[in-house]
C-alpha positions in Angstrom: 98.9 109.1 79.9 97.2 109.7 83.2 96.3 113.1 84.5 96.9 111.7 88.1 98.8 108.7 88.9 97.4 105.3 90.0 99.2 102.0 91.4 97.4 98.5 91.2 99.3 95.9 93.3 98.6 92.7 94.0 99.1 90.4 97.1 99.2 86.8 98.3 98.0 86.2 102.0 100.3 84.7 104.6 97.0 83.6 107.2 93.7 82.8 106.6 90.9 85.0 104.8 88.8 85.2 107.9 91.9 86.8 110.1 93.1 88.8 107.2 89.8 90.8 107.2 89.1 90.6 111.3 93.0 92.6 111.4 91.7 94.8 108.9 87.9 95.4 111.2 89.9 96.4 114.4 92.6 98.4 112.5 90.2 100.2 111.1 87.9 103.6 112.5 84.2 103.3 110.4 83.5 106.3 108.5 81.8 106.9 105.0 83.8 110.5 104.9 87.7 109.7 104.1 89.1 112.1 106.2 92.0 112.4 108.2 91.2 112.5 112.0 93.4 112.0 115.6 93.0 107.9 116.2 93.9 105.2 117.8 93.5 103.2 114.6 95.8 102.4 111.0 93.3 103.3 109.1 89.8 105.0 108.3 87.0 103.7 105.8 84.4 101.5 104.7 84.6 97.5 105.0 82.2 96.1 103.4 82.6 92.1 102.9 86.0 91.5 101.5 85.7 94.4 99.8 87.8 98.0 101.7 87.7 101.1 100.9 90.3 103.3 103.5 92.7 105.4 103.8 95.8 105.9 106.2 95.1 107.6 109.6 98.1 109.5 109.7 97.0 113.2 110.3 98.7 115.6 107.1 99.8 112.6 104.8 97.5 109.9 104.8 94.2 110.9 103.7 96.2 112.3 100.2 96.1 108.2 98.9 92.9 106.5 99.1 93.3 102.1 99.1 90.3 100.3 97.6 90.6 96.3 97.5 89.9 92.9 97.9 90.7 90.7 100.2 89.9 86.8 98.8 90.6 83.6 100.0 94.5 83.4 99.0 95.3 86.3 97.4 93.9 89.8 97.1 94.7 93.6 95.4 94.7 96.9 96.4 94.3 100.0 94.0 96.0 103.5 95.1 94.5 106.7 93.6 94.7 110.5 95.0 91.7 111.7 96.7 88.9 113.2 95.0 89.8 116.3 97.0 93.2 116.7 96.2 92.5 115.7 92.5 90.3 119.0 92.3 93.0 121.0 94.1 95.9 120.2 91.7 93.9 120.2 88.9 93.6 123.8 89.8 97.5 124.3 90.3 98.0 122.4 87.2 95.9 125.3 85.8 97.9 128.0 87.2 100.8 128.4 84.4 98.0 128.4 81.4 96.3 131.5 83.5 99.3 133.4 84.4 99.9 133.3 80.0 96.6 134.5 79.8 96.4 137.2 82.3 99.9 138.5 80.7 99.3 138.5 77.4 95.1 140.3 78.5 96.6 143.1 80.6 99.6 143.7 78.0 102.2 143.7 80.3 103.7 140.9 77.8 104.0 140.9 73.9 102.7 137.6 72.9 105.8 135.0 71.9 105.5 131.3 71.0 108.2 131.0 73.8 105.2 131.3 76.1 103.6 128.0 75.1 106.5 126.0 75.4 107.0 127.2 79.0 103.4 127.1 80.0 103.7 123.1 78.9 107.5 122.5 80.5 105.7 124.1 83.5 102.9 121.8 83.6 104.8 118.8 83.1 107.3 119.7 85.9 103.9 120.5 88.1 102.8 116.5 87.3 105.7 114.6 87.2 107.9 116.2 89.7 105.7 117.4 92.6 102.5 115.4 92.2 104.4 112.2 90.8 107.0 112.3 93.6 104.5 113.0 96.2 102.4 110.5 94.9 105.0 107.9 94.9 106.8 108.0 98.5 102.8 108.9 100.3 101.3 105.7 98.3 104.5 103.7 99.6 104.0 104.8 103.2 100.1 103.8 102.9 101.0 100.7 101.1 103.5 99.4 103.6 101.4 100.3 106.6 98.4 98.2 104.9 101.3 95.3 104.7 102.3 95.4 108.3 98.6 95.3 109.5 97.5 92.2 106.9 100.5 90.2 107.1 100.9 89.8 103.2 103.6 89.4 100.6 103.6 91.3 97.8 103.2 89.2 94.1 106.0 89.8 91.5 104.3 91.3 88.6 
């Protein structure tokens, strides 16, 4: 099982190589730092050959998936993670019910039950798959379906 949820999808072009990359050049603001930022642009990132790196320039939302791909001559793939930021950040949440046991049980305000442990866990589960799973799911959608719109694919059956 995955700490952090990941999606690998691949896609078959509808144009050429060459056209599918030059959409992707214009639609895309240049910047080694992913973050979010007011432009004109779909997207913000590194191109580098067929190879992209980017994420969606929606201010709020879009910098929380990051895309890396491949663009080739008939088909290609694209990768969503979480950013390296907001890994660190809810990794730190996903901390928050094992320290609020500790601090209870250290300052004595709480006799020590096994009940503890089994909520701590339920808690952290409900943390992952509820919030960071369904957040992950519907913001990866949104960055996936803008990426379609602006490369003209179709999406392979897997």
């Amino acid at each position: 099982m995955n700490i952090f949820p990941t999606k690998k999808q691949k896609f078959k072009l509808i144009g050429e190589q060459a056209e599918t990359l030059n959409r992707l050049n214009r639609r895309t603001e240049k910047s080694e730092n992913l973050t979010s930022q007011y432009t004109d642009k779909s997207f913000r990132g590194t191109i580098t050959g067929n190879e992209f790196k980017i994420i969606s320039s929606v201010i709020g939302k879009g910098a929380f998936c990051v895309m890396t791909g491949k663009i080739n001559s008939a088909n290609g793939y694209v990768k969503v993670e979480i950013h390296k930021v907001f890994r660190i950040l809810l990794s730190i949440i996903l901390c928050f019910p094992v320290i609020g046991i500790v601090i209870a049980i250290l300052t004595g305000t709480e006799e020590f039950s096994p009940i503890f442990i089994l909520v701590a866990i339920l808690q952290i589960l409900m943390i992952r798959f509820v919030f960071i799973g369904l957040a992950f799911k519907f913001l990866s959608k949104a960055s996936l379906n803008r990426l379609r719109d602006v490369l003209d694919f179709e999406w392979e059956k897997n």
